[in-house]
C-alpha positions in Angstrom: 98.0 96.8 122.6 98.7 99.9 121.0 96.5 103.0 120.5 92.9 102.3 121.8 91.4 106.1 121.1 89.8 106.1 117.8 89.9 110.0 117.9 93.6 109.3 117.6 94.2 106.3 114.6 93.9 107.1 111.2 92.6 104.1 109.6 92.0 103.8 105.4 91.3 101.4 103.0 92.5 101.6 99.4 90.7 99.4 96.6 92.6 99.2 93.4 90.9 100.3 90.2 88.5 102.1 92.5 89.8 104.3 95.5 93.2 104.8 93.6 94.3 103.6 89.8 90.7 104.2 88.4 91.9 104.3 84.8 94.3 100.5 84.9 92.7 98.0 84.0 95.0 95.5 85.8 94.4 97.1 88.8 90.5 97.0 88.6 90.6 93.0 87.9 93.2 92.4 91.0 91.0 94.2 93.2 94.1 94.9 95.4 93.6 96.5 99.1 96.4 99.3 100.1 96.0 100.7 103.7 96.9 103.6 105.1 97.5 103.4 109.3 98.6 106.6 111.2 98.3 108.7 114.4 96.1 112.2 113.7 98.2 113.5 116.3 100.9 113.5 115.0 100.1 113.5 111.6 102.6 110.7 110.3 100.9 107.5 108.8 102.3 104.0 107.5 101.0 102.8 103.7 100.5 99.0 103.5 101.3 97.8 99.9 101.2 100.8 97.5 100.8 99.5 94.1 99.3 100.6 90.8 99.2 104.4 91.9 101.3 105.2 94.0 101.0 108.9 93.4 96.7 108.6 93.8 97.6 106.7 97.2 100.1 109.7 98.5 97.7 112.4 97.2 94.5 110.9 99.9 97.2 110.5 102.9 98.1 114.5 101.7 94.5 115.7 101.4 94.0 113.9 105.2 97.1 116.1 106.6 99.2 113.0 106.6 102.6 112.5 105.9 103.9 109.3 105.1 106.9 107.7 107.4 107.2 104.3 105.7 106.3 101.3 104.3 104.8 98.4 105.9 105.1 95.3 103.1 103.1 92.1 103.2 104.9 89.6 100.8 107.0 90.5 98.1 104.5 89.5 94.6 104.6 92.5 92.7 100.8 92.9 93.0 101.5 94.4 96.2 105.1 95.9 96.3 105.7 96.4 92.0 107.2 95.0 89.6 106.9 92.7 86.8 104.0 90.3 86.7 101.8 88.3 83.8 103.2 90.4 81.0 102.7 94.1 83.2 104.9 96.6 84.8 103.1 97.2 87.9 104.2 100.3 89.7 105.0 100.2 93.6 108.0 100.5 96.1 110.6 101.7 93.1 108.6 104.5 93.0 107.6 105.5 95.7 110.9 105.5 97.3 111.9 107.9 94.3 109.2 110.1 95.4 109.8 110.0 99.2 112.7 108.6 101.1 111.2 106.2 103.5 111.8 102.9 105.1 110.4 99.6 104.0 109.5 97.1 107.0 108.9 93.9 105.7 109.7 89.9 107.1 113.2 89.0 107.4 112.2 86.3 105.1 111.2 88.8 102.0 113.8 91.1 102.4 115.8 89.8 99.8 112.4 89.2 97.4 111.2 92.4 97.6 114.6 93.0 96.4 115.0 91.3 93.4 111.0 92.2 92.4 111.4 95.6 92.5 114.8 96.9 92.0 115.7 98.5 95.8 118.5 98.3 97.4 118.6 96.1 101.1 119.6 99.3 102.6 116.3 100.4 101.9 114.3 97.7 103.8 113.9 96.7 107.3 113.9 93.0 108.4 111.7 91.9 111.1 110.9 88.9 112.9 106.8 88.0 114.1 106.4 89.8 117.5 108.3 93.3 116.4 106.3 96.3 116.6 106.7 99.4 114.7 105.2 102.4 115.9 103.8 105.3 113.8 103.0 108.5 116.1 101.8 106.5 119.7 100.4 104.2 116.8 101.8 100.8 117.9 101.2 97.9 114.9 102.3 94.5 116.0 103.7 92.0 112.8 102.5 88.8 112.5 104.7 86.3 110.6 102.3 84.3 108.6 103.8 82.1 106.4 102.4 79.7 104.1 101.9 82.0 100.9 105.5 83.4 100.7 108.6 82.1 103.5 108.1 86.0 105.0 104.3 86.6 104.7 103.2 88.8 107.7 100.2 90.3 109.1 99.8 93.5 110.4 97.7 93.8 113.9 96.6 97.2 115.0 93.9 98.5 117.9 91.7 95.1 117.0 92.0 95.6 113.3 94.0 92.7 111.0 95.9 93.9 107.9 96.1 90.3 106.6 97.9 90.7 103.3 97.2 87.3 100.9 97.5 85.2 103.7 93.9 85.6 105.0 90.5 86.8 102.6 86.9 86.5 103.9 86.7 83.9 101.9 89.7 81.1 101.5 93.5 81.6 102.2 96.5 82.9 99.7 97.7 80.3 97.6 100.0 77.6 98.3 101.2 76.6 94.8 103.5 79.2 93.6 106.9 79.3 94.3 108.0 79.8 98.3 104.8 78.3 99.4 104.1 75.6 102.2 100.6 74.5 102.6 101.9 73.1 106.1 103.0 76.5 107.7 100.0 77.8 106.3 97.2 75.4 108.1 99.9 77.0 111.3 99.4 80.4 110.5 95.7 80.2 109.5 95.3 78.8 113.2 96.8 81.6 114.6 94.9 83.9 113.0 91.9 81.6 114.2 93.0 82.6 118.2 92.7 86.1 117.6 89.6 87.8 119.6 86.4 87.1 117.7 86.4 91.0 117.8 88.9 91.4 115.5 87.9 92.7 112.4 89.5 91.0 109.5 91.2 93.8 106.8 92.1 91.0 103.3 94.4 91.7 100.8 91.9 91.7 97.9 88.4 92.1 97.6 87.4 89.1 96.8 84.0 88.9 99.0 81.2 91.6 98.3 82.2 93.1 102.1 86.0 94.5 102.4 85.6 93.6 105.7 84.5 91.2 108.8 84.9 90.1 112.3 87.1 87.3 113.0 84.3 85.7 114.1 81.8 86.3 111.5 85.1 85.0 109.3 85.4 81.9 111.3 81.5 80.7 110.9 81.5 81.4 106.7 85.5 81.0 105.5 85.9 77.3 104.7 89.4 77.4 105.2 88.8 77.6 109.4 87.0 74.7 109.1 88.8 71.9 108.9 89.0 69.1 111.4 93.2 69.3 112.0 96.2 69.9 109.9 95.9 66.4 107.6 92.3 67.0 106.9 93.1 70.6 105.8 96.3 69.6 103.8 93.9 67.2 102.4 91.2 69.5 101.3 93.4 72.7 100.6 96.6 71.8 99.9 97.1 70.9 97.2 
């Protein structure tokens, strides 16, 4: 599905504290992923999650010739959209919607989260349902619902790479605890992400492995949360 020239897809990953936000402190111990997905063609690119920086996170997709057509959103914790969280103001969508008037595409589910997080209006973000496609350029990125850490948690998969948000790390699963999560739908979505193509190279949400990266099947022989015998002995072991 979608592009399969590498010539053509722009591709970038963002850590937190590192790559962007080099001077918070917050965003050096969250160790948050942004991404950047586009079509060099056409020089138009997508920005997964823009937090902490926003303005460090437009200035590489600028330096690259790109110029940013919207907003793919994982979840709606303000860790990767903004907005208030453990005592911090975290910056994200609010302002980078004040700095360039794009959309937001994000689960039907989260549409009214991301909301109420960060301040936008509806009108500003798109609902869609697992199996859409938005296209950037020729760039075609198929979402994934994924619940399980949030109602409207989704993936994002493009030319055998998985943005996987907090659903999926190299090592263990988003949480289940907070509010909005569902230990059952996520054992589901975990085993959907489990059927991808071994190939598929697994892009987390945080950096919380020494590699930012890793096949699906390299993830399937080490991540414990793959594992598991069925859905009881995984609710079991993980969710609680």
């Amino acid at each position: 599905m979608g592009v399969k020239d590498d010539d053509r897809l722009y591709f970038r990953q963002l850590l937190s504290g590192r790559d962007h936000a080099q001077r918070d402190g917050l965003a050096a111990q969250m160790v948050n992923f942004s991404y950047l997905i586009g079509d060099k063609s056409t020089s138009e690119v997508l920005v997964v999650d823009p937090t902490y920086s926003v303005d460090d996170i437009l200035a590489v997709a600028n330096a690259d010739g790109m110029n940013l057509v919207g907003v793919l959103a994982t979840h709606h914790h303000p860790d990767h959209v903004g907005g208030s969280m453990m005592g911090h103001s975290i910056e994200g969508l609010a302002h980078l919607l004040e700095t360039v008037s794009v959309p937001v595409h994000a689960n039907a589910n989260e549409v009214m989260s991301i909301c109420r997080v960060t301040g936008l209006d509806p009108g500003d973000v798109i609902g869609h349902h697992g199996g859409d496609r938005v296209t950037v350029g020729e760039v075609e990125v198929e979402l994934l619902h994924t619940p399980g850490h949030t109602p409207g948690s989704q993936c994002f998969l493009v030319d055998g790479r998985l943005v996987a948000g907090d659903t999926l790390f190299l090592s263990g699963c988003g949480r289940t605890d907070l509010p909005g999560g569902d230990p059952d739908a996520m054992y589901d979505s975990l085993c959907t992400l489990a059927g991808l193509a071994d190939t598929t190279v697994l892009y987390p949400g945080h950096r919380y492995s020494p590699a930012s990266a890793a096949t699906m099947a390299a993830v399937k022989e080490t991540n414990p949360v793959l594992m598991a015998s069925g859905k009881p002995s995984w609710l079991a072991t993980f969710g609680g």
